[in-house]
ZALUMKE-854703 format. One line per 5 residues: number of its first residue (from 1); their letters; for each residue z, x, y of N, C-alpha, C, O, CB. Coordinates in steps of 0.2 Angstrom, whole numbers, m for minus. Glycine has a CB too. Example, Ala and Ser with C-alpha at 12.3 -4.5 7.8 and 13.67 -1.06 7.14 Angstrom:
BEGIN
1 = as = 39/66/m28/39/62/m22/39/66/m16/42/71/m17/45/57/m22  35/64/m11/36/68/m5/39/64/0/40/67/6/29/70/m3 $
END
This chain:
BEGIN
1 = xxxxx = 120/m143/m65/113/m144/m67/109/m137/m67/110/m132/m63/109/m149/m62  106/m137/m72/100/m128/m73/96/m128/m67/91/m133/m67/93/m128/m82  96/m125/m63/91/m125/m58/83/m120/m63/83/m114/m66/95/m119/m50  76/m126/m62/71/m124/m67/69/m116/m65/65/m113/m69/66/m128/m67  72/m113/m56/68/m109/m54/68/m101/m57/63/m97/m56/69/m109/m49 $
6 = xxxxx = 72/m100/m60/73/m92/m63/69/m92/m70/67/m87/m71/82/m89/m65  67/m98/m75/63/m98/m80/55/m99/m79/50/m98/m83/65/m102/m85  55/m101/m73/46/m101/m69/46/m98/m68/40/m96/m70/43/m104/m64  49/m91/m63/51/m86/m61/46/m81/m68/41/m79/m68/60/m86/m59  49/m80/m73/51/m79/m77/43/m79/m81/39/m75/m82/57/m82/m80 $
11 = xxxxx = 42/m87/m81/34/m88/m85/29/m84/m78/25/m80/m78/31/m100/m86  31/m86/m75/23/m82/m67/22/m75/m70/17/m74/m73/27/m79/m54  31/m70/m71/29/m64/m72/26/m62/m79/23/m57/m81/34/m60/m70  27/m67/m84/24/m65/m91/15/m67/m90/11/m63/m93/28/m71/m99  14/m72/m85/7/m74/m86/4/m69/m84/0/m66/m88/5/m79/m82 $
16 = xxxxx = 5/m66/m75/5/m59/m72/1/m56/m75/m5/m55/m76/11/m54/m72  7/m54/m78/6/m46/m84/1/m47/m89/m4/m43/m90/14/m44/m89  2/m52/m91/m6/m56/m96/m12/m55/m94/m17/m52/m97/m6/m63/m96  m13/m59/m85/m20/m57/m85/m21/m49/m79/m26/m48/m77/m23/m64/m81  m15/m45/m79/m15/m39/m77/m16/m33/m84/m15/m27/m83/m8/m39/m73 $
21 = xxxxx = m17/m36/m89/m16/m32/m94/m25/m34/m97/m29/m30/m100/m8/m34/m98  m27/m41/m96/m35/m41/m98/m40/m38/m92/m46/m37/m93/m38/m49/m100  m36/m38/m85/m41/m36/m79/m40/m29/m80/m44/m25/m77/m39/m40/m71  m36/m25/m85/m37/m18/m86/m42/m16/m91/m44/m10/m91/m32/m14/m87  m43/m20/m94/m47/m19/m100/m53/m20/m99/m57/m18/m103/m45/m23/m106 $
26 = xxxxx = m55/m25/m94/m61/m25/m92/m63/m23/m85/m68/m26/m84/m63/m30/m93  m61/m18/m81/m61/m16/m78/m62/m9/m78/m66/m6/m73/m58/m19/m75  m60/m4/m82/m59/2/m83/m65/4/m89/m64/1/m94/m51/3/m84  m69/8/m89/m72/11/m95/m70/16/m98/m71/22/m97/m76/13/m94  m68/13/m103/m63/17/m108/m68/22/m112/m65/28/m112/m59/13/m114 $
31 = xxxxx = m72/22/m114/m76/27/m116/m77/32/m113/m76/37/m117/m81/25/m116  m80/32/m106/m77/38/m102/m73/42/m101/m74/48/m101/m77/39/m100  m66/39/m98/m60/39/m98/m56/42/m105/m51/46/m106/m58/33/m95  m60/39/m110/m58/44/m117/m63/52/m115/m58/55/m112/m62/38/m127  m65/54/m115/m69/59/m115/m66/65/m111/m64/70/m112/m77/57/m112 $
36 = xxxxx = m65/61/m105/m61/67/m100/m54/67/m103/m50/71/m100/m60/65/m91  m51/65/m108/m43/63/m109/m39/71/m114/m41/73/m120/m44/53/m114  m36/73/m112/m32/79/m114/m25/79/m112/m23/77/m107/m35/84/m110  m20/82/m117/m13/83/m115/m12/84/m108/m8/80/m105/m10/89/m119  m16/90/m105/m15/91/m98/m16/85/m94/m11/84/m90/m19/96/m95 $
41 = xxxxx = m21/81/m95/m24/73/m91/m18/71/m91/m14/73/m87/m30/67/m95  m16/69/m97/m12/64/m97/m6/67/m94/m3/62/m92/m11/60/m103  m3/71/m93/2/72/m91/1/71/m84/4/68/m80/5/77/m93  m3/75/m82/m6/76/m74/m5/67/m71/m2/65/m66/m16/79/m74  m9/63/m76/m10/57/m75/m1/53/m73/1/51/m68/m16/55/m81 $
46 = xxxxx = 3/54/m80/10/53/m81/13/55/m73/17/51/m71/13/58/m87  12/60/m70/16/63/m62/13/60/m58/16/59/m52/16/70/m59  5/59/m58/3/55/m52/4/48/m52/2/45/m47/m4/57/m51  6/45/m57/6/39/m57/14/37/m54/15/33/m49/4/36/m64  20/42/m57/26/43/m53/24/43/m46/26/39/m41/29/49/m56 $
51 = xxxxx = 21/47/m46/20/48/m35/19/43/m34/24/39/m32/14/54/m31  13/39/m34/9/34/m33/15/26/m32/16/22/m27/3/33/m41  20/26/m39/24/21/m38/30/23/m33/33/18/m31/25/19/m44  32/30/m31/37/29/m26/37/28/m22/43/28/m19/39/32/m26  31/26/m18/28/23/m11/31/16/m12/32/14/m6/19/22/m10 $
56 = xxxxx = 34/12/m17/36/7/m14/44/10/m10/46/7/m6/35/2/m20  47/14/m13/54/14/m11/55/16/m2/59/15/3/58/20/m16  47/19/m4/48/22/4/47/16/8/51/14/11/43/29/7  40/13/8/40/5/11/43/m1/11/42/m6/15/36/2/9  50/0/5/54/m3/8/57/0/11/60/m5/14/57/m6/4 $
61 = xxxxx = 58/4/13/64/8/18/62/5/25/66/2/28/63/18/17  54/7/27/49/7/31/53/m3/33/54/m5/39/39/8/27  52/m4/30/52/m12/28/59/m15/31/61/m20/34/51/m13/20  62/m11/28/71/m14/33/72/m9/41/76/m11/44/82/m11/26  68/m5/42/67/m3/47/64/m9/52/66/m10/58/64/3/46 $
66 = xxxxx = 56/m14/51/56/m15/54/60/m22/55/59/m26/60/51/m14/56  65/m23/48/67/m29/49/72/m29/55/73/m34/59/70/m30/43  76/m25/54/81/m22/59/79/m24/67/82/m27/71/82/m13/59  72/m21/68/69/m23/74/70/m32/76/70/m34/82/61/m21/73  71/m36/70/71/m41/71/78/m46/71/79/m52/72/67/m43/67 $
71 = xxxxx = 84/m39/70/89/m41/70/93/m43/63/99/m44/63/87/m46/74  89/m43/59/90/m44/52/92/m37/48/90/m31/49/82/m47/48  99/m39/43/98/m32/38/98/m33/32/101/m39/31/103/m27/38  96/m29/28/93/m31/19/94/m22/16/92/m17/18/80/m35/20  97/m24/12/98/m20/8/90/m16/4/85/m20/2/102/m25/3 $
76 = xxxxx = 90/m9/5/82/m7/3/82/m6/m3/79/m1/m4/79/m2/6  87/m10/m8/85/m8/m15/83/m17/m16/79/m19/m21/93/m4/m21  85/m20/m12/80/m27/m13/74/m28/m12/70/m32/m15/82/m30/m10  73/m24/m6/67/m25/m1/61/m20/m9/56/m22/m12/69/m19/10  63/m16/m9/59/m12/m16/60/m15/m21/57/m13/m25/61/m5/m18 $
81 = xxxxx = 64/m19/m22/62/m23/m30/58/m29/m30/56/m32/m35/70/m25/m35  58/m30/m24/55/m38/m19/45/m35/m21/41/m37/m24/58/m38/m6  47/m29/m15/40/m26/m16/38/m24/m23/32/m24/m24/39/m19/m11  42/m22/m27/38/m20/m32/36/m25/m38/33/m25/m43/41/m14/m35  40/m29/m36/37/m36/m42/33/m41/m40/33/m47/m42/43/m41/m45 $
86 = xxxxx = 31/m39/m36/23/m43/m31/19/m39/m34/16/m42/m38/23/m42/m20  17/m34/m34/12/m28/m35/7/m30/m38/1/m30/m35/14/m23/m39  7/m31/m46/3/m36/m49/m1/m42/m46/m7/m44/m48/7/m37/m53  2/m45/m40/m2/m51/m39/m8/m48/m34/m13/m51/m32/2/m58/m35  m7/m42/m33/m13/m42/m29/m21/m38/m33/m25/m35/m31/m11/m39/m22 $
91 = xxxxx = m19/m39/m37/m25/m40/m44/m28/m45/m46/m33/m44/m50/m22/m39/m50  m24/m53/m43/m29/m58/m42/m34/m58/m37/m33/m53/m34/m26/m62/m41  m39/m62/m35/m44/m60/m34/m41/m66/m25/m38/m71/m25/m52/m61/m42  m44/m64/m20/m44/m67/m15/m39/m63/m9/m37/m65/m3/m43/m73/m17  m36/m57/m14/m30/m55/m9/m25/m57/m5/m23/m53/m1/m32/m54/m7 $
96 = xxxxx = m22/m63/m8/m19/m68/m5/m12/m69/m8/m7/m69/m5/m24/m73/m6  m12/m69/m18/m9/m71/m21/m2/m64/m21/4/m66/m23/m13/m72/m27  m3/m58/m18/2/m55/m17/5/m54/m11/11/m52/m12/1/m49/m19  3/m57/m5/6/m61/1/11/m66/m1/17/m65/0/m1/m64/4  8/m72/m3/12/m76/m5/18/m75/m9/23/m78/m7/8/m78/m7 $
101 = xxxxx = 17/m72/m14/20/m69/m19/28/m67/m17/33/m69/m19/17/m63/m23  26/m63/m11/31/m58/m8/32/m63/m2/36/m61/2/28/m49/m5  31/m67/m1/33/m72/5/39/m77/4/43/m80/7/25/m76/8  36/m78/m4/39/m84/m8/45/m81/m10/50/m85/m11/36/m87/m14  46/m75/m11/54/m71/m15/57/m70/m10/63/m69/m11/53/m63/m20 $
106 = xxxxx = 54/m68/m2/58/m64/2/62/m73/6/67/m73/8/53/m57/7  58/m78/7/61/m82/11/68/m87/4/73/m90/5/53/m88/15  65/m86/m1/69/m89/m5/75/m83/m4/81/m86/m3/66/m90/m14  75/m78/m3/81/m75/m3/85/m75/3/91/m73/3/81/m68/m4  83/m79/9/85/m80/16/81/m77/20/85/m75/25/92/m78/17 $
111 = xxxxx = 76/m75/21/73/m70/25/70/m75/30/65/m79/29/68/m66/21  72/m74/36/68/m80/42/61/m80/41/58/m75/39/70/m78/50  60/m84/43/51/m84/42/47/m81/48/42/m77/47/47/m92/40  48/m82/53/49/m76/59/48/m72/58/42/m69/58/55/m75/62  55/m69/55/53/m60/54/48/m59/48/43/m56/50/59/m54/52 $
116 = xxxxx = 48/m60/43/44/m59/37/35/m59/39/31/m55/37/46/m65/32  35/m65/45/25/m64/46/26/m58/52/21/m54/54/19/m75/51  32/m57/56/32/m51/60/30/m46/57/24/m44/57/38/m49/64  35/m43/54/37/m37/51/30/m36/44/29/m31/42/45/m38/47  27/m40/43/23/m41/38/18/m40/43/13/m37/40/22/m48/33 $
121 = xxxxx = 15/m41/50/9/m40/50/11/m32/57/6/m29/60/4/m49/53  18/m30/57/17/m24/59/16/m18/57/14/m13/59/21/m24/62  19/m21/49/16/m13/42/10/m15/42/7/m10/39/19/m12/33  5/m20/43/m1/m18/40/m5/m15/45/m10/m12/43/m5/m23/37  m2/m16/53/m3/m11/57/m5/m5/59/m10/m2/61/m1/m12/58 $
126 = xxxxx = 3/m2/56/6/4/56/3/8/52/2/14/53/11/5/55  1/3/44/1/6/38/m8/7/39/m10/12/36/3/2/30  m12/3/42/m20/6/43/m20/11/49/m25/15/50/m28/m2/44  m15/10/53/m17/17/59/m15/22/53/m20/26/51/m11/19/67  m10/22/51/m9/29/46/m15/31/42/m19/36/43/m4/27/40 $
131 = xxxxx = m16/27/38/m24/28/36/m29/33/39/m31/38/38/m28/23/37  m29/29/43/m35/33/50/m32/39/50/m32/44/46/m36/31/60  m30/38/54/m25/47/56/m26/51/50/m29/56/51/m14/47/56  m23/50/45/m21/55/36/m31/57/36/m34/62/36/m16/46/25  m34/51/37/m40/50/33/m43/57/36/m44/62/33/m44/43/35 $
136 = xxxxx = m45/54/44/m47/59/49/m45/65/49/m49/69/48/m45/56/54  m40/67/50/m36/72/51/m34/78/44/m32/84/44/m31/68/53  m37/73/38/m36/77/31/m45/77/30/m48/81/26/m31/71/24  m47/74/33/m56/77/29/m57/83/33/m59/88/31/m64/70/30  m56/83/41/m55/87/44/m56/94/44/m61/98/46/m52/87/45 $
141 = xxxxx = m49/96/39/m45/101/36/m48/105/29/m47/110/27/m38/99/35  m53/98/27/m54/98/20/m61/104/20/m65/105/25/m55/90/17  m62/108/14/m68/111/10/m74/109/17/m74/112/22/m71/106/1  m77/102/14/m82/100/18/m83/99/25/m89/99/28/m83/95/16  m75/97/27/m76/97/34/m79/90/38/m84/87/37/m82/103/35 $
146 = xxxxx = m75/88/40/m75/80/44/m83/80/47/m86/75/48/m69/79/53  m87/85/46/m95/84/49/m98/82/44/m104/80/44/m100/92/53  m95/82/36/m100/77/32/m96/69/31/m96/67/25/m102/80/24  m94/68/36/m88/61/35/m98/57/33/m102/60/36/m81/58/45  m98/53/30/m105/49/32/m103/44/38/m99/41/40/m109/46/25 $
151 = xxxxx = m111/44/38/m112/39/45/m110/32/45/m109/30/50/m118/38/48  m110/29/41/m107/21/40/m98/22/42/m94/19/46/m109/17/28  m97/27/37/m89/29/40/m85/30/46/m80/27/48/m88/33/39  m88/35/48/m89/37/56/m89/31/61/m84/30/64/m97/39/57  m95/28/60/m98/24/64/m93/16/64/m92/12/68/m106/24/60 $
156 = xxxxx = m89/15/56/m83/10/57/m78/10/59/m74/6/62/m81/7/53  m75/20/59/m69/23/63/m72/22/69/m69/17/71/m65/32/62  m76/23/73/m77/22/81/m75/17/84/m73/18/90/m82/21/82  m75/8/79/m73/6/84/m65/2/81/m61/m1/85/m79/1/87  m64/4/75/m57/1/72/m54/8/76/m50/7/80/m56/0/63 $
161 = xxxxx = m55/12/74/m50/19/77/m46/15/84/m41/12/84/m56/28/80  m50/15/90/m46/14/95/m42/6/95/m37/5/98/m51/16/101  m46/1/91/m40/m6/90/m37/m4/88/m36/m9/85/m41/m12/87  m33/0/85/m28/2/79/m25/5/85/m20/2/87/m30/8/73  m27/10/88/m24/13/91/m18/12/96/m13/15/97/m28/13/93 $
166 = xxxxx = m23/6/99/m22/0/106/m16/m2/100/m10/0/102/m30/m8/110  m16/m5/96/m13/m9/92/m3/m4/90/3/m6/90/m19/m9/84  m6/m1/90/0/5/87/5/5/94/10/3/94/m4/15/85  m1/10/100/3/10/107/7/4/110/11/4/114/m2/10/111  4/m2/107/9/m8/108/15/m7/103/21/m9/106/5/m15/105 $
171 = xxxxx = 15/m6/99/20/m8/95/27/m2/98/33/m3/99/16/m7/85  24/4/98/27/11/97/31/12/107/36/15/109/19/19/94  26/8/109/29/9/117/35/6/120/39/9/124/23/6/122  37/m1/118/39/m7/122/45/m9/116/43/m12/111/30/m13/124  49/m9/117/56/m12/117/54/m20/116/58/m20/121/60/m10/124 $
176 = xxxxx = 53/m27/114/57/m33/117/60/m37/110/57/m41/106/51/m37/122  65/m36/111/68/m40/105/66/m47/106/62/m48/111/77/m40/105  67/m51/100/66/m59/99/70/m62/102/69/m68/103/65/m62/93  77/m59/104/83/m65/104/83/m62/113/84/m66/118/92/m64/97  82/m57/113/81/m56/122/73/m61/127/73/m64/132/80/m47/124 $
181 = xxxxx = 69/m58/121/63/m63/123/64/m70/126/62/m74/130/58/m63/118  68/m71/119/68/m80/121/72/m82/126/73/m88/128/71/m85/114  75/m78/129/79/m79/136/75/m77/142/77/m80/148/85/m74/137  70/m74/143/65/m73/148/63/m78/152/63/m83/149/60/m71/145  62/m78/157/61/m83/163/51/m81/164/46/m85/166/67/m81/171 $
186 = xxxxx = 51/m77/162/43/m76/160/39/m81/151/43/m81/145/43/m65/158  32/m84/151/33/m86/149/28/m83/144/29/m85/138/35/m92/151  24/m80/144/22/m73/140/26/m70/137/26/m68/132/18/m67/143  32/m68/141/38/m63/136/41/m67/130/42/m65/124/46/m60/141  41/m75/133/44/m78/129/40/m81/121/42/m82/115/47/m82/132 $
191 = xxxxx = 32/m81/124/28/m82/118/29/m77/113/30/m78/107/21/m83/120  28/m69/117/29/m64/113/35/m64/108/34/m63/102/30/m58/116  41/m65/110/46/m67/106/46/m71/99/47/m70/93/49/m70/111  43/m78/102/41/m83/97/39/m76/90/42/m76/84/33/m89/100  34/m73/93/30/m70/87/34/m66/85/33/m64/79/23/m67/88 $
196 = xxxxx = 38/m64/88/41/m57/83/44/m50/87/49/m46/85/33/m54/79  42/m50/92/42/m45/100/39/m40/96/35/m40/91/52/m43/104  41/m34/99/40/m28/97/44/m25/96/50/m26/99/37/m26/101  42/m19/92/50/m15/90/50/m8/92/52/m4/88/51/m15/80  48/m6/96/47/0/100/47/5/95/45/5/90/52/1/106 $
201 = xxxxx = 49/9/98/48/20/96/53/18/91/51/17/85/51/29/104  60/18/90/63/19/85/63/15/82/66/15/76/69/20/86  59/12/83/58/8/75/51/6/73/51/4/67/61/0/75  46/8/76/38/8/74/37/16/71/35/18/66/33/7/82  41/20/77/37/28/72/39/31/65/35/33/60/39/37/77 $
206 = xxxxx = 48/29/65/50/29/58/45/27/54/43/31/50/55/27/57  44/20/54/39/15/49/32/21/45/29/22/39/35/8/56  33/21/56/23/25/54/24/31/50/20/33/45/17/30/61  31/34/51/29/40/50/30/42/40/29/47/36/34/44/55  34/35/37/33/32/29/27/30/27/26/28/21/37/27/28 $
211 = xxxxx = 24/29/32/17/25/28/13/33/27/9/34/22/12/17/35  14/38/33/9/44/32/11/46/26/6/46/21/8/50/36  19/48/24/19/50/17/17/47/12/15/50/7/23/51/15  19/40/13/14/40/7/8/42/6/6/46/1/13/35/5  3/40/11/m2/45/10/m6/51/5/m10/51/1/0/46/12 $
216 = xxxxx = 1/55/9/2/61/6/5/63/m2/2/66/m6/7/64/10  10/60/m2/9/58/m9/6/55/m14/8/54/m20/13/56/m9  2/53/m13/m4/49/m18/m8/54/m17/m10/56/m22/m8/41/m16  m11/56/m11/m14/63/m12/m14/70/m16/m19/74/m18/m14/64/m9  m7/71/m16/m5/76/m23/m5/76/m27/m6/82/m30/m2/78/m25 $
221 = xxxxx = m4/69/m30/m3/67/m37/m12/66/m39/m13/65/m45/2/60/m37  m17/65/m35/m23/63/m34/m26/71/m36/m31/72/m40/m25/59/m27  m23/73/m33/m25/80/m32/m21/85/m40/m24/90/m42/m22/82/m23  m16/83/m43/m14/86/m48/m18/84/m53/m20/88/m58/m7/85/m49  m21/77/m52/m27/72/m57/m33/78/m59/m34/81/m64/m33/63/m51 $
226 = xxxxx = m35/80/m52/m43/84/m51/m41/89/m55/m44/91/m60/m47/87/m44  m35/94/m54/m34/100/m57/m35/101/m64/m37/106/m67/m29/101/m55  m32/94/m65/m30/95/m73/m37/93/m77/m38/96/m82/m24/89/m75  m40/90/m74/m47/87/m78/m53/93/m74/m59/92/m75/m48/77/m74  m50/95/m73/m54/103/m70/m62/102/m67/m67/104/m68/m55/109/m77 $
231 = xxxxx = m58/99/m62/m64/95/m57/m64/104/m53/m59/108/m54/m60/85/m50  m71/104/m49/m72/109/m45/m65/110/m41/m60/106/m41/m78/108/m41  m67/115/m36/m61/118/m32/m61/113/m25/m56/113/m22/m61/127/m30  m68/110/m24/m70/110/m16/m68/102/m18/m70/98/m13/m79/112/m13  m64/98/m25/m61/92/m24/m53/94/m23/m49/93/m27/m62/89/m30 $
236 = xxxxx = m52/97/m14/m46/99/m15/m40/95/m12/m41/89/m12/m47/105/m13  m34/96/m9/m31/90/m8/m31/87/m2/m29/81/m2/m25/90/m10  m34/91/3/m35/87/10/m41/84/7/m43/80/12/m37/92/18  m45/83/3/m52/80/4/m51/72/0/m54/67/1/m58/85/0  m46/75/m5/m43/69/m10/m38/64/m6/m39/58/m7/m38/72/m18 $
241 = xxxxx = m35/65/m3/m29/62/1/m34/59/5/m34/53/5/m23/66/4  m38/62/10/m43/57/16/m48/53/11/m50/47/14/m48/63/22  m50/55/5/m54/50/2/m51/43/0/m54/38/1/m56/54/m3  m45/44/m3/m40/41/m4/m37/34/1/m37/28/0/m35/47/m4  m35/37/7/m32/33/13/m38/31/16/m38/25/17/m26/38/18 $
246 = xxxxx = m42/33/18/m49/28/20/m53/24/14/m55/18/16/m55/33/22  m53/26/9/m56/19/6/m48/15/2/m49/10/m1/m63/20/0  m44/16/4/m40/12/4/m36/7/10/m33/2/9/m37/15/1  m40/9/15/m41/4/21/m48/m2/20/m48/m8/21/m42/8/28  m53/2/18/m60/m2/15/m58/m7/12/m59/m12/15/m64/2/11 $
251 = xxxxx = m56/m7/5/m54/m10/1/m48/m15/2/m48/m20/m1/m52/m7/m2  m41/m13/8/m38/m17/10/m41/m25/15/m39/m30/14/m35/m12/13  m45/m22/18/m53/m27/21/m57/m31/19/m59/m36/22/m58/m24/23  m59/m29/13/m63/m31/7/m61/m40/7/m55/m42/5/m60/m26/m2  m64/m42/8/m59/m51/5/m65/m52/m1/m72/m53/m2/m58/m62/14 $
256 = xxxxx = m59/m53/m5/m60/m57/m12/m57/m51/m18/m54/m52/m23/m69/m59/m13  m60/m44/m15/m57/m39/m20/m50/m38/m21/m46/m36/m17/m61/m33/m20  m51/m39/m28/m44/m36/m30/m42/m31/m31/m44/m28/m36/m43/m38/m34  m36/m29/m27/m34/m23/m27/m37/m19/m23/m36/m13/m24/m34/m22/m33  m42/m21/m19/m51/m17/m19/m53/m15/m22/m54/m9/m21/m54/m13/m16 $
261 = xxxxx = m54/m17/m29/m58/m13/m35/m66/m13/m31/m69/m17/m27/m57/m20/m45  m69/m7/m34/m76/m9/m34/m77/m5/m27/m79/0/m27/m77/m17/m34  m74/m11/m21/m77/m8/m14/m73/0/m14/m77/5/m12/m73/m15/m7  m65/1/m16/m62/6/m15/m66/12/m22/m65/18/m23/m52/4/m14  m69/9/m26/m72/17/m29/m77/19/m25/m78/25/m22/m75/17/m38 $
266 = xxxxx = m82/15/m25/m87/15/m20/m87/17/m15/m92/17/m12/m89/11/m19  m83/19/m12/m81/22/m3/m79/29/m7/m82/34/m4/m74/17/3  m74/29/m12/m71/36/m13/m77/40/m14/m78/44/m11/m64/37/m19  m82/38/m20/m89/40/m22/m91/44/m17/m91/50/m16/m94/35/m23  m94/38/m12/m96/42/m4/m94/46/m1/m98/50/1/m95/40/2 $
271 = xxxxx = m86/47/m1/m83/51/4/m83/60/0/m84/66/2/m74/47/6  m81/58/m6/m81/61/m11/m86/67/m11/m86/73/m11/m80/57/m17  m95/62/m10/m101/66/m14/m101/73/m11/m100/74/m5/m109/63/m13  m104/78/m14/m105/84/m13/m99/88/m16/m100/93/m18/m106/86/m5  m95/85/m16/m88/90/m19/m89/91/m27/m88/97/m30/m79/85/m18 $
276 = xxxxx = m92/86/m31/m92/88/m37/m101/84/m37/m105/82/m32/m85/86/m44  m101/84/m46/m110/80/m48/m104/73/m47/m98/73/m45/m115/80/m60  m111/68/m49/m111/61/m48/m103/60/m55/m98/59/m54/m120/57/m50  m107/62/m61/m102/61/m68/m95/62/m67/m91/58/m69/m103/65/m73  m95/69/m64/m87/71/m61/m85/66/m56/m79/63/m58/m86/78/m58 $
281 = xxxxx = m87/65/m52/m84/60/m45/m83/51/m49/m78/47/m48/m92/59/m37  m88/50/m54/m85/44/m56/m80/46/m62/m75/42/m62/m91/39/m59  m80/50/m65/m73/49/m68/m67/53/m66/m63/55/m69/m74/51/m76  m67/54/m59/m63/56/m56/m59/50/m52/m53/49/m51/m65/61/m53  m67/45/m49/m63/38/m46/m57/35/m52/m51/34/m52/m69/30/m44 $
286 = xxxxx = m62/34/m57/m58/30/m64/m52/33/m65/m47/30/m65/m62/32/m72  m52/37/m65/m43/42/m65/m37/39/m62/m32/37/m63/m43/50/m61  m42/40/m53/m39/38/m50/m36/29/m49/m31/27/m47/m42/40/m45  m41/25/m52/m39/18/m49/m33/18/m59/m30/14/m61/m49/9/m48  m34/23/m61/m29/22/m67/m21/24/m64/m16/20/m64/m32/28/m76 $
291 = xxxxx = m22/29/m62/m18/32/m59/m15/25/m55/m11/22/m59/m20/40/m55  m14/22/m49/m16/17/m44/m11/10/m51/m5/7/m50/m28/16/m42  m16/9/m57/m13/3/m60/m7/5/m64/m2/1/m64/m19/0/m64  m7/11/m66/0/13/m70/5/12/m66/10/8/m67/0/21/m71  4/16/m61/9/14/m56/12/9/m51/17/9/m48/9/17/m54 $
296 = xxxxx = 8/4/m52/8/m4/m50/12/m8/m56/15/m13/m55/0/m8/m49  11/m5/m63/14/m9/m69/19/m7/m71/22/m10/m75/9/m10/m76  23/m1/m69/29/4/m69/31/m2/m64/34/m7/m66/27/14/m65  29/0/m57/34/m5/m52/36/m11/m53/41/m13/m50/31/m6/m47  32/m16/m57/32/m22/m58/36/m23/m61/40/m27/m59/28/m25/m60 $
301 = xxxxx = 38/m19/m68/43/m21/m73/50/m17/m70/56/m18/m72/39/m19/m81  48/m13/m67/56/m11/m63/58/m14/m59/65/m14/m59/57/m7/m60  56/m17/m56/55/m22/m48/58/m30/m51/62/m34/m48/44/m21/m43  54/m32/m57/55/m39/m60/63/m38/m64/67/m43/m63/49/m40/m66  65/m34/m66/70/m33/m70/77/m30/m63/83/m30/m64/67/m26/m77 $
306 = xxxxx = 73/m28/m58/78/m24/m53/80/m33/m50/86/m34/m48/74/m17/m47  76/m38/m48/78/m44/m46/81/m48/m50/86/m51/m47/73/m47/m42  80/m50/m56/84/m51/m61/91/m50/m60/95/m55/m60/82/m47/m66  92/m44/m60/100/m41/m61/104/m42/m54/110/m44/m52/101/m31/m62  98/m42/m50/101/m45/m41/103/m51/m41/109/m53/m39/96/m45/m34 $
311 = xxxxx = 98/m55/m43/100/m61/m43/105/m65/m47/107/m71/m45/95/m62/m44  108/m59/m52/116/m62/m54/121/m60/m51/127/m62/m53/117/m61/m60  120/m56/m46/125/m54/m41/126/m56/m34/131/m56/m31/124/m46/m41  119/m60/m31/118/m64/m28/116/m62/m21/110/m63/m20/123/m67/m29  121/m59/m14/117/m59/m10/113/m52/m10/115/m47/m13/121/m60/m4 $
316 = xxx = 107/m51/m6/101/m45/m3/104/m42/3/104/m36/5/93/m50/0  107/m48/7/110/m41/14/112/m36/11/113/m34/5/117/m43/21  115/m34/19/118/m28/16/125/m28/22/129/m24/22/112/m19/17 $
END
């Protein structure tokens, strides 16, 4: 018998791409984006959108690291073709639909459900301390100097900074596997367990320390954007990268937005003002959330076509 699931499979990603391809067309102002547009743009634009999509290979990497923590092993050309043909859903609006997305492909492939809400809610951990840190630590360094961070900013790193913090120190300190937990004669070690335990230093800092590059890499490629489109000098790349990794935690927060459209230009604006005029900084965000979608629709059709060919070969471990 035909199992119906690889041609559903199949209609989700054509629909996808369908309403990922009208939510660009009305989301983006082409009129502008034509104005600034030049051989140099677009190439600039062509390498930063490359950078932008090789964050997924590294998050999956990140990703069978903390699976390992759970005892589980998965091949990281899966775990990246998993991650990159989800990408698109989170362009639906509620932030939800690329959760799901990646929840439904990774337990269909055998992925305990256990580890998947663990490991899923210890990168979003890792990956918003990172944030802070890159954010912090790159405006710092930057032209303007962390003393024009604005005050709404400031004022929400004050008290997320140290829960992150606390959050991280948990994760990065303490050793307790799930299959040792559940042997515990303590009955907190063993609730901990249930959830997931903790996957201490060798297996949290690696993680963190893939989530900063990316980062860093969306920041060069952000930063090769400005050059090319011959944004001032004082848009430079510690200022683009912390602009970058903080309102892309903003936006991450945002419920309803997609993608954080909207919330994440609007924060970059903020963080951004004083470096160029108003005109330059918005068609500099525009660049950027183009740069951002290019390379979400790069991943998708690699990532859709990379599970495809897996899926006729059959298992994901490794």
């Amino acid at each position: 018998m035909t199992h119906p699931w690889p041609a559903l499979g199949y209609l989700a990603a054509a629909v996808l791409a369908g309403y990922f391809a009208w939510f660009l067309a009305g989301s983006i102002d082409m009129a502008m984006l034509e104005s600034a547009m030049s051989p140099k743009v677009l190439a600039a634009l062509a390498l930063s959108a490359v950078m932008y999509a090789s964050i997924i290979p590294i998050t999956g990497w990140a990703w069978r690291r903390l699976l390992s923590g759970q005892g589980e092993r998965w091949r990281i050309s899966w775990l990246t073709a998993l991650l990159a043909a989800t990408q698109l859903a989170k362009y639906v609006p509620g932030n939800i639909a690329q959760h799901a997305s990646r929840a439904a492909l990774a337990m269909r492939g055998g992925m305990a459900g256990r580890s998947l809400v663990s490991t899923v809610a210890q990168e979003t951990i890792l990956a918003a301390a990172a944030s802070v840190v890159v954010g912090v630590l790159m405006y710092a360094i930057s032209a303007p100097g962390a003393g024009r961070l604005p005050d709404d900013a400031r004022a929400g790193l004050l008290w997320l900074g140290p829960l992150l913090g606390l959050a991280f120190v948990a994760l990065a300190s303490v050793r307790i596997s799930p299959q040792h937990a559940s042997a515990s004669p303590h009955r907190l070690i063993r609730l901990l367990g249930r959830m997931g335990g903790l996957p201490g230093a060798r297996v949290a800092l690696p993680a963190f320390a893939a989530y900063v590059l990316n980062y860093l890499l969306i920041g060069i490629g952000l930063w090769v954007v400005a050059r090319a489109s011959g944004m001032p000098s004082t848009l430079d790349f510690p200022l683009v990268t912390a602009a970058f990794a903080l309102s892309w935690l903003v936006g991450f927060l945002a419920p309803g937005a997609p993608a954080g459209l909207g919330v994440r230009e609007g924060i970059m604006v903020v963080l951004l003002s004083g470096a160029a005029d108003n005109t330059q900084l918005l068609v500099f965000v525009l660049l950027a959330r183009l740069v951002t979608m290019l390379g979400d629709a790069c991943n998708f059709l690699i990532g859709s076509a990379w599970l495809a060919v897996d899926q006729s070969k059959g298992n994901a471990t490794s």
